[in-house]
VOMI-262084 format. One record per residue: residue in one letter; x, y, z of N, C-alpha, C, O in turn. Coordinates in steps of 0.02 Angstrom, whole numbers, plus 32768, in hexadecimal, padded with zeros to 4 digits. Each point is the difference from the previous one (the first is absolute). Layout:
% residues N
aXYZXYZXYZXYZ
...
END
This chain:
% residues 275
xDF7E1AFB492F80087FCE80357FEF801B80447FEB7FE28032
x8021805F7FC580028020805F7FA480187FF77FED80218031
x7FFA7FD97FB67FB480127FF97FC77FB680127FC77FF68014
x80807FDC7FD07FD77FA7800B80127FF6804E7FD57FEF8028
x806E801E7FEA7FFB7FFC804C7FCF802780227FE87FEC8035
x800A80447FB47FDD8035803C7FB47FDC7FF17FDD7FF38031
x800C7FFE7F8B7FC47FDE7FFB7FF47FBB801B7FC57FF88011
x80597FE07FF5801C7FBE803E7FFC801C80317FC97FFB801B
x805E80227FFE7FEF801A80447FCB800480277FF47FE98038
x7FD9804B7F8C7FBC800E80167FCE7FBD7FFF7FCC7FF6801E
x80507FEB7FC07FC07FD37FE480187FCA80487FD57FF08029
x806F7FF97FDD80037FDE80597FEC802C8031800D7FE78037
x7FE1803E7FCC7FEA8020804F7FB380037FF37FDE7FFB8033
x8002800D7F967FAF7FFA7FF180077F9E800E7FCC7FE78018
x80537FFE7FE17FF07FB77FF1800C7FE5804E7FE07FD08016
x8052805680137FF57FEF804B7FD3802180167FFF7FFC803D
x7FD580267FAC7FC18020802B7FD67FE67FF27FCC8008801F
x80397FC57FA17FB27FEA7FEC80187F9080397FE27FDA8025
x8065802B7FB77FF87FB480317FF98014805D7FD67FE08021
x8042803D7FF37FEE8025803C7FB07FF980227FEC7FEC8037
x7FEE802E7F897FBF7FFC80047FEA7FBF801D7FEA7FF08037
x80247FEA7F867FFC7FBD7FFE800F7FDA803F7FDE7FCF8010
x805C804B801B802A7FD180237FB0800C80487FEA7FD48025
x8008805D7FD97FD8803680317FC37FC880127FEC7FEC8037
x7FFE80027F7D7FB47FD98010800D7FAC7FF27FD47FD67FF6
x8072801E800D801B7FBC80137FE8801280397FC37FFE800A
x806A8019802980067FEF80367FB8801780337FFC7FF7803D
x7FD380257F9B7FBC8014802A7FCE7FA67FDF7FE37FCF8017
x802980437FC17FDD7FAA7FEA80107FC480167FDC7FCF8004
x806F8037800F80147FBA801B80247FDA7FC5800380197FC8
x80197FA4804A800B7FBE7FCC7FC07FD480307FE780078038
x80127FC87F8E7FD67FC8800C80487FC2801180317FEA7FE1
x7FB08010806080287FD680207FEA7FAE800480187FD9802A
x7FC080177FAB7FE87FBD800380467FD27FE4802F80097FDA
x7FBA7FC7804D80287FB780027FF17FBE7FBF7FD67FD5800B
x8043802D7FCD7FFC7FBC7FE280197FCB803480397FF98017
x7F8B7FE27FF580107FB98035801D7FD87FD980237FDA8021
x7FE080187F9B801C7FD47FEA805A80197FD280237FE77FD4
x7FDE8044804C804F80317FFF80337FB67FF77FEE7FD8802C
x803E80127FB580277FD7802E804480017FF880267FD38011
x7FF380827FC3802A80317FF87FF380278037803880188009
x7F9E8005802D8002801680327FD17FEC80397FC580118005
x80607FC8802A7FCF7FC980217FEC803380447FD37FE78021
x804280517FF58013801080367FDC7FEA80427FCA8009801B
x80757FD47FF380097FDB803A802A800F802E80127FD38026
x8006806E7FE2801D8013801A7FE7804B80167FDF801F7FD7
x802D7FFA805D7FF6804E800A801480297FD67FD680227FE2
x80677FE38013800D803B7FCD7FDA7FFF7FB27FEE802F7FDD
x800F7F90801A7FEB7FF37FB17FD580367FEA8012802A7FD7
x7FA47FD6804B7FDF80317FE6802080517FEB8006801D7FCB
x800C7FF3807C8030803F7FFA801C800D7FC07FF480347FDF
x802C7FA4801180337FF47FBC7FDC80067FD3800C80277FD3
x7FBE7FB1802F7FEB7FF47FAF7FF7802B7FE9801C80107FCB
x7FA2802780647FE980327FED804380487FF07FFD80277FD1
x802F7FD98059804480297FEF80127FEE7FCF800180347FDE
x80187F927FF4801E7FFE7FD47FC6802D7FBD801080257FD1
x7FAC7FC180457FDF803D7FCB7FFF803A80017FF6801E7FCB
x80138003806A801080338009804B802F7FDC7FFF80367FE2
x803B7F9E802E801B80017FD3800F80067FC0802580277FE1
x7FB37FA3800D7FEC80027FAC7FEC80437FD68015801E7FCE
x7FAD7FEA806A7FE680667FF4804080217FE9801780147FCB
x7FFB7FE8806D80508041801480227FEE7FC28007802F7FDA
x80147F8F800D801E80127FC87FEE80097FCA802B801E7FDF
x7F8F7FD17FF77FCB80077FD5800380528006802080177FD1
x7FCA801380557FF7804F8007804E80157FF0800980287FD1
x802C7FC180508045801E7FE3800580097FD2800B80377FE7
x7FEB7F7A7FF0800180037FB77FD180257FD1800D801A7FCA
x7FC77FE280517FC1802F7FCE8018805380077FEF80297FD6
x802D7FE4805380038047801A805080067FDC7FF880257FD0
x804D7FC68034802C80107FED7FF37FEB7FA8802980197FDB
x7FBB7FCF80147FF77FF97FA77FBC802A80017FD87FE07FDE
x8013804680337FC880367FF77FCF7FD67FD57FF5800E7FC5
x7FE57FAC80677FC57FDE7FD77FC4801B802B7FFE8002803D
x7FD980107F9E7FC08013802D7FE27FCA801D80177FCB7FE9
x7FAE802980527FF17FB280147FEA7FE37FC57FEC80227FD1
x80177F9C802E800A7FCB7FD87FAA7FED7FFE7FE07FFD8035
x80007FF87F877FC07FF37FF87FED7FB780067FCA7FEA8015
x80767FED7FD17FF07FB37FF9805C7FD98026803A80057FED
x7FA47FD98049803C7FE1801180067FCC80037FC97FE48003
x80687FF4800080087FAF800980267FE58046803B800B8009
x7FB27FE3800E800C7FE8803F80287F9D7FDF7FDB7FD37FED
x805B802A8015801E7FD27FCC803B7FD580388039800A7FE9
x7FC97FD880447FC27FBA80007FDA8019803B802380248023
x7F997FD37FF27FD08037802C80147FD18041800E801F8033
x7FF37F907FCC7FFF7FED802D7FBA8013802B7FD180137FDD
x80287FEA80527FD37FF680247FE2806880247FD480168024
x806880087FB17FC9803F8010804C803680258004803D8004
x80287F93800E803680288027800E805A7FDE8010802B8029
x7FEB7FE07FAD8008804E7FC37FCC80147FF27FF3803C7FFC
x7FE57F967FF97FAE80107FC77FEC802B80418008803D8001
x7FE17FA280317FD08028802C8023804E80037FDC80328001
x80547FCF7FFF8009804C8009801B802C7FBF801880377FF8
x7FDD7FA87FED7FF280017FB37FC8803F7FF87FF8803D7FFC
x7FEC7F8580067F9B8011800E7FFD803C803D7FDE802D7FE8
x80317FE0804A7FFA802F8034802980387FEC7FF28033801E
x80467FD27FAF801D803E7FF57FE3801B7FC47FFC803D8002
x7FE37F987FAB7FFA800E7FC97FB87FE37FFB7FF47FCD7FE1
x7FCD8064804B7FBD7FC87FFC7FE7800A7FC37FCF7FE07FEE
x805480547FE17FD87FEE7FB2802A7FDB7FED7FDD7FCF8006
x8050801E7FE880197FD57FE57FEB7FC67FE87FDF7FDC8025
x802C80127FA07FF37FA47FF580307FE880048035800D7FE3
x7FBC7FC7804A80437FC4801B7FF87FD17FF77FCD7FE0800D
x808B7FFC7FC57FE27FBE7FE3802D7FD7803E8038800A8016
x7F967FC67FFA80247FB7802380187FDC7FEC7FD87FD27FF6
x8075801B7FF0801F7FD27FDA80147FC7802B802F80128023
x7FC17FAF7FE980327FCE80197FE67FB47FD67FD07FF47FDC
x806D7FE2803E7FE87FC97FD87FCA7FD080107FE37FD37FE1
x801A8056807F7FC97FC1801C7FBF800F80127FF1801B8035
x7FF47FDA7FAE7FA4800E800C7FCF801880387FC880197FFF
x80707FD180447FDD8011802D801B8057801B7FE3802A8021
x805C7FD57FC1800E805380167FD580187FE27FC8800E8016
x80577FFC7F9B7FC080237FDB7FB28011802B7FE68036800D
x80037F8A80017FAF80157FFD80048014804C7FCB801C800E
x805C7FE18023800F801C8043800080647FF17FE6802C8022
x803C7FD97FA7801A80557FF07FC380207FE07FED803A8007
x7FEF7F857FC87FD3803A7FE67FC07FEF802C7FDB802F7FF2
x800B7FB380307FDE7FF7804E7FF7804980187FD180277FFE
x807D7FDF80217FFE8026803B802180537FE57FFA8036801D
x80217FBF7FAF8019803F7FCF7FF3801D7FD1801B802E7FE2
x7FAA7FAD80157FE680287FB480347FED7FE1801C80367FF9
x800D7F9D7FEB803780097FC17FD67FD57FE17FCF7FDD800F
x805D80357FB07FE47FD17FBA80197FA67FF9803C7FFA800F
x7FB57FE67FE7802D7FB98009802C7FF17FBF7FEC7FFF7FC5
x804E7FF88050801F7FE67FB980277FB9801F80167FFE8039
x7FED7FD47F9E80327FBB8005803080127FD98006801D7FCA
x80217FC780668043801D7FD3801A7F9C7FF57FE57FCA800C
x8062804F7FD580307FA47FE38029800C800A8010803B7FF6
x80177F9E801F803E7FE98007803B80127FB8803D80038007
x7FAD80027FD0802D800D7FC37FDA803A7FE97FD27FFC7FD8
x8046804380477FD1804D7FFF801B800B7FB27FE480327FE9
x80487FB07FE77FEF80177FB47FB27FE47FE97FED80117FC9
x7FF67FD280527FB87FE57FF67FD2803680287FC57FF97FF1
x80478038803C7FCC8026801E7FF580427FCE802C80227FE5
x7F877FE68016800480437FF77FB78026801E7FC87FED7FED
x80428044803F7FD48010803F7FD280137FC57FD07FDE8011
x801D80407FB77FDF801F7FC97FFF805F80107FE8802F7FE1
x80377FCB804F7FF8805C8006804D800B8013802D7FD68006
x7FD28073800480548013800B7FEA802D80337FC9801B7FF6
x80607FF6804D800F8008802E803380358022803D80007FF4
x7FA6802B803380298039801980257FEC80338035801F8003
x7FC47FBE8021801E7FEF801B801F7FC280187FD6801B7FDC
x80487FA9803B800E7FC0800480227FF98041803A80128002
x7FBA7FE3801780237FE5804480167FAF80027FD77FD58012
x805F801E7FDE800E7FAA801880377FFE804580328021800F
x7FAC7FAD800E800F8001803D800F7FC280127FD47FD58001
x8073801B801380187FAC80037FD17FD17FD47FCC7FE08009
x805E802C7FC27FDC7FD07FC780527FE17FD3800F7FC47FF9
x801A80797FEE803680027FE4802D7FD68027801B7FCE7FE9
x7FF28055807280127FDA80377FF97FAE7FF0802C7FE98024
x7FBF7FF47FC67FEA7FB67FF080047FDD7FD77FEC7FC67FFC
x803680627FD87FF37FE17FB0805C7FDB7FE48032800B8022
x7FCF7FDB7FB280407FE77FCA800280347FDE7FD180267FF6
x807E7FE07FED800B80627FD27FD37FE37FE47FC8800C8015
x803E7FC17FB17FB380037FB87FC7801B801B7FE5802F7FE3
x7FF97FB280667FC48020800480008044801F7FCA801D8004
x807280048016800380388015800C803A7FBC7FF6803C8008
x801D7FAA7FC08007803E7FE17FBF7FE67FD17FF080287FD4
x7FEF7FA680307FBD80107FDD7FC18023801A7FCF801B7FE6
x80497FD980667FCB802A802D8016805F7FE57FDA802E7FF3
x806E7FCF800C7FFD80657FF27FF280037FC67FFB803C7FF3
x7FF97F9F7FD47FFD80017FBF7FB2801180077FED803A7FF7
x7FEB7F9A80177FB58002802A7FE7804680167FCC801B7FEC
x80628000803F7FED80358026800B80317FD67FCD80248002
x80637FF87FD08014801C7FD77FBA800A7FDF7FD6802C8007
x802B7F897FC57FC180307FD17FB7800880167FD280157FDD
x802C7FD4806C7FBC8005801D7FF18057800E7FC9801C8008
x806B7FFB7FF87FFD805C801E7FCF801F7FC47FF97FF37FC5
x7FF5802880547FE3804D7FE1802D80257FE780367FF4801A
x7FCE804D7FA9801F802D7FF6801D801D8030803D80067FFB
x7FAA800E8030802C802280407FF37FCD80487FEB80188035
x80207FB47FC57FF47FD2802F803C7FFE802A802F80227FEC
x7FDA7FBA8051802F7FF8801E7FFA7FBB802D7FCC7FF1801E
x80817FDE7FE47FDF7FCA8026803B7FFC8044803A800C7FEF
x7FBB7FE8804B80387FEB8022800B7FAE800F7FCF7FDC8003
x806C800C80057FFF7FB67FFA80247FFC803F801A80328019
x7FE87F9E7FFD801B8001803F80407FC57FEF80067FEE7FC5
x802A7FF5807380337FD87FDC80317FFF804A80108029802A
x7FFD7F857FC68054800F804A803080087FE580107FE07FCE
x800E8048804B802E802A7FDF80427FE7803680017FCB8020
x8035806D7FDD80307FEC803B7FF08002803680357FFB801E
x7FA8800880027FF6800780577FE17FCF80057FFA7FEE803A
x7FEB7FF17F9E7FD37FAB800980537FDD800680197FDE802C
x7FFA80357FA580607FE3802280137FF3804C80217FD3801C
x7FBD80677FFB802F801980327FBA7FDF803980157FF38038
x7FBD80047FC27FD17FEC80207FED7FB680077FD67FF2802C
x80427FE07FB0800D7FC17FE580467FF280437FEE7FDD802F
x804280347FD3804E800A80257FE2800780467FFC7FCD8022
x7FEA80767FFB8021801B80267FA37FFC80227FF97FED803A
x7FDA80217FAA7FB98019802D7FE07FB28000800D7FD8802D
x7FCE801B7FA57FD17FD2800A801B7FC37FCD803B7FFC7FEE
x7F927FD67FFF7FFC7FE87FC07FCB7FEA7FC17FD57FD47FFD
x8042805B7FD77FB37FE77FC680187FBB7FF87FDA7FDC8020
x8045800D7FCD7FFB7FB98011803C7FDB7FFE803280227FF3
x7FD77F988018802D7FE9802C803980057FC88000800B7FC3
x80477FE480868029801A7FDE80337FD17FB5802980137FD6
x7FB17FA4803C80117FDB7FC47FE480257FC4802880137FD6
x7F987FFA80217FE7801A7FD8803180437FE3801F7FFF7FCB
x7FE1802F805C801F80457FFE803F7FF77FDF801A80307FE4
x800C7F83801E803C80087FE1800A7FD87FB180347FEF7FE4
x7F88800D80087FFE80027FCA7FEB802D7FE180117FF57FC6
x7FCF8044803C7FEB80357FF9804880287FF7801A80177FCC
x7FFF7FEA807880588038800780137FDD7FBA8001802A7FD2
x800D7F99801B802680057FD7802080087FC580357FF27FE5
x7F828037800B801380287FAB7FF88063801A8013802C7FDA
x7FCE7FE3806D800580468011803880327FE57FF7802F7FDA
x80477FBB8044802680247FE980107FF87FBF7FEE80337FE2
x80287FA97FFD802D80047FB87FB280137FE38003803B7FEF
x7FD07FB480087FAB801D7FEC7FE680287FFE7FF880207FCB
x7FF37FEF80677FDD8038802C7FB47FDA800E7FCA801B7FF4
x803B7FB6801F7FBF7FD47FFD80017FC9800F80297FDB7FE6
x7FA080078056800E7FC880007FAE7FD9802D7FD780148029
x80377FAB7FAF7FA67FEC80187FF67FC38012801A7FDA7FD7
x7FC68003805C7FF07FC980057FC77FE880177FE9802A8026
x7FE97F977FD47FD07FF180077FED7FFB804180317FF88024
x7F87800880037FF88001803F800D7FAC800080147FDC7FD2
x7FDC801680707FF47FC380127FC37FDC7FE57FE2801A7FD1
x800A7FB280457FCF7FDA7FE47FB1802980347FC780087FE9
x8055800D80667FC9800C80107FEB804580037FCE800E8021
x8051801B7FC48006804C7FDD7FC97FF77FC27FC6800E800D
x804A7FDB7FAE800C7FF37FD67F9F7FEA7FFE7FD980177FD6
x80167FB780627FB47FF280087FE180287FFA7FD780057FD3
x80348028805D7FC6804F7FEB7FFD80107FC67FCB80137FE7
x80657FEA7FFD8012801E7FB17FF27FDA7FD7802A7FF97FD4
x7F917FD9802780047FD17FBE7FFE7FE77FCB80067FC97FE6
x7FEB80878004800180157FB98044800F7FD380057FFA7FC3
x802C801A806C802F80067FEC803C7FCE7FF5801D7FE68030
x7FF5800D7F8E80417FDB8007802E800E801B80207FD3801A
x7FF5806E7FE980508020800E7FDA803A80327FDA80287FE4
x802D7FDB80557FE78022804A804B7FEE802880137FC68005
x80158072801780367FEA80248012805E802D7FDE80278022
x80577FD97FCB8020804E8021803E80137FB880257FD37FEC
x7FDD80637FFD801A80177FD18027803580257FE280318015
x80607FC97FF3801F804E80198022801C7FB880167FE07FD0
x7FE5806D803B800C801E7FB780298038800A7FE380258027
x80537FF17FC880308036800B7FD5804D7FDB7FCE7FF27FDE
x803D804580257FE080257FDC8025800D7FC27FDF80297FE1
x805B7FC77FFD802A7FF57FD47FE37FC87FC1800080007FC3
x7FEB7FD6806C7FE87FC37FCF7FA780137FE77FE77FFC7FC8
x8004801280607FC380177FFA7FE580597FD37FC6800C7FF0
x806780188006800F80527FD780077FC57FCE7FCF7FF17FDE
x80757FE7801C800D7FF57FBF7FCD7FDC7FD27FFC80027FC2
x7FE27FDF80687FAC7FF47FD57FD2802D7FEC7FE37FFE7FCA
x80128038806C7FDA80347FEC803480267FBC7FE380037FCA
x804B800E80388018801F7FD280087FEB7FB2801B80237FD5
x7FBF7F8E80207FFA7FF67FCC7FAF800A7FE27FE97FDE7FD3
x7FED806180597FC07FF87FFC7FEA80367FF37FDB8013802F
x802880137FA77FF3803F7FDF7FC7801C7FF97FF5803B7FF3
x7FDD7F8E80187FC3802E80007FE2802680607FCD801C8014
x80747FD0800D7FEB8013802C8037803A803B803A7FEB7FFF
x7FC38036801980378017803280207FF680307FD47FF6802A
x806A80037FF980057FE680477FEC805A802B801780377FF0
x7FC27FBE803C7FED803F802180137FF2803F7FF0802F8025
x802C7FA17FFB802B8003805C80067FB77FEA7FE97FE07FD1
x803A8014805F802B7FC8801F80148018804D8027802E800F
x7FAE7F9F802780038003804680207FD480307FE47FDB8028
x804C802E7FD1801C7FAF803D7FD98007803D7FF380338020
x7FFC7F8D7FEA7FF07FF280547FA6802B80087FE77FFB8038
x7FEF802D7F907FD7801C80047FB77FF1801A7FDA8027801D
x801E7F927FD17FB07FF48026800D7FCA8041801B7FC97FF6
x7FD48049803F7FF37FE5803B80688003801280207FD08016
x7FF4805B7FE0804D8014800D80237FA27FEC802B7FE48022
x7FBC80047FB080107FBF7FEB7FFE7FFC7FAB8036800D7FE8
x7FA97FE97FFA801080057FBA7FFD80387FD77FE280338012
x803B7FC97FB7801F80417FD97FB380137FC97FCE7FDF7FF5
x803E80467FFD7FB7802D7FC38003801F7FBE7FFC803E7FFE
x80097FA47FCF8014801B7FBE7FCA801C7FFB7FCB7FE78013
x803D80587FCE7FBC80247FE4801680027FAA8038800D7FE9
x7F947FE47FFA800F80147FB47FC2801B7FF37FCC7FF3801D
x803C80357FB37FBD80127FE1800E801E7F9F80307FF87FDB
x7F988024801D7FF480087FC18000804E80057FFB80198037
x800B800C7F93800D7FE97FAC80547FDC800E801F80008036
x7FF97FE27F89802D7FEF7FFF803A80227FFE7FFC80317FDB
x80417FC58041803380267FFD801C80217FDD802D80268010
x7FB67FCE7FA9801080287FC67FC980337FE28009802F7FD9
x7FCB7FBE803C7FBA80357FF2800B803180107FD5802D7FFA
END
């Protein structure tokens, strides 16, 4: 055992010198900062918006490299950018991993062909009932990013069921999710949405650990593919106890409050917990 630590050891400090590298000719290359005009998930109309957008990818990096680096995965050959949306992850996706094949997953046609446009990614359509998807390849890496955030439990544990067998042998995916501080951010900071809404949601949270309700009617427009599109808050209790019925895969972190200091970050990856 004391020979596997010291060999871990070595193999994380070679694996921060090689993402290091990596991080080196991100930042001499740049991100591609182009605009989908027809964004209408990010309209920015406001000053800060841009600021943000591009930070929250940035972000994404930072926790993608944590994770690859504390589970000793070398960079990832094939990734999924899962839902791509309009480019918010992919682009720096693409600017941190330029060999990479990157797949563009969303349900609406115009992200897709916006990502593989301006990103080189691969196009995939994804469905609404993801036991019907199958990308045809498996994947080192997965990034979902406010997708889970939105969903009913049924479609939220078919989405990790999804993500699960989409991995690669040594794949890894992070999911993103509101966790308790969307609690506390709902109360006290802003509002994801109003508070009639919110108190149908509260009212299976506690005795649950979960709780979901539909957007409005003019939310819900953008989204018109979807039947069930709303705000899902998820305890990390209720959400382990799903992963823990899923064996072919590992829980590797659990992050409260981790991307954009607002939603929480399950990492799971492969081989399975018993392998």
């Amino acid at each position: 055992m004391a020979m596997n630590g010291q060999k871990n050891l070595t193999q994380l400090l070679a694996l921060c010198r090689t993402y290091d590298s990596l991080h080196s000719d991100y930042v001499s290359r740049g991100v591609n900062n182009i605009r989908d005009p027809n964004d209408k998930e990010n309209t920015n109309t406001e000053a800060w918006h841009s600021a943000h957008y591009m930070g929250v990818g940035y972000d994404a990096i930072r926790l993608i490299l944590s994770s690859l680096i504390t589970s000793l995965r070398q960079p990832p050959k094939n990734i999924l950018d899962f839902p791509c949306g309009s480019g918010r992850v992919t682009r720096h996706l693409r600017a941190f991993f330029p060999a990479a094949t990157i797949g563009a997953c969303d349900l609406y046609e115009g992200h897709i062909d916006f990502c593989v446009k301006n990103f080189d990614a691969i196009p995939m359509l994804s469905k609404e009932n993801l036991d019907e998807l199958d990308t045809g390849r498996k994947w080192d890496l997965i990034f979902c990013g406010s997708l889970l955030t939105h969903l009913p439990s049924g479609l939220f544990v078919t989405a990790l069921k999804f993500i699960a067998r989409s991995l690669s042998d040594g794949g890894i995916a992070l999911i993103s999710l509101e966790g308790r501080h969307a609690e506390f951010i709902q109360k006290n900071k802003w509002k994801l949405i109003p508070d009639d809404l919110y108190e149908v949601a509260e009212a299976t949270i506690e005795a649950q650990g979960y709780g979901y309700v539909d957007y409005q009617h003019s939310m819900k427009s953008l989204f018109f593919k979807q039947d069930s599109y709303g705000v899902m808050f998820a305890r990390p209790r209720w959400t382990l106890q799903i992963v823990e019925q899923m064996y072919d895969v590992r829980v590797l972190g659990y992050i409260e409050r981790a991307w954009d200091d607002h939603q929480d970050v399950l990492v799971i990856g492969r081989p399975g917990v018993d392998s």
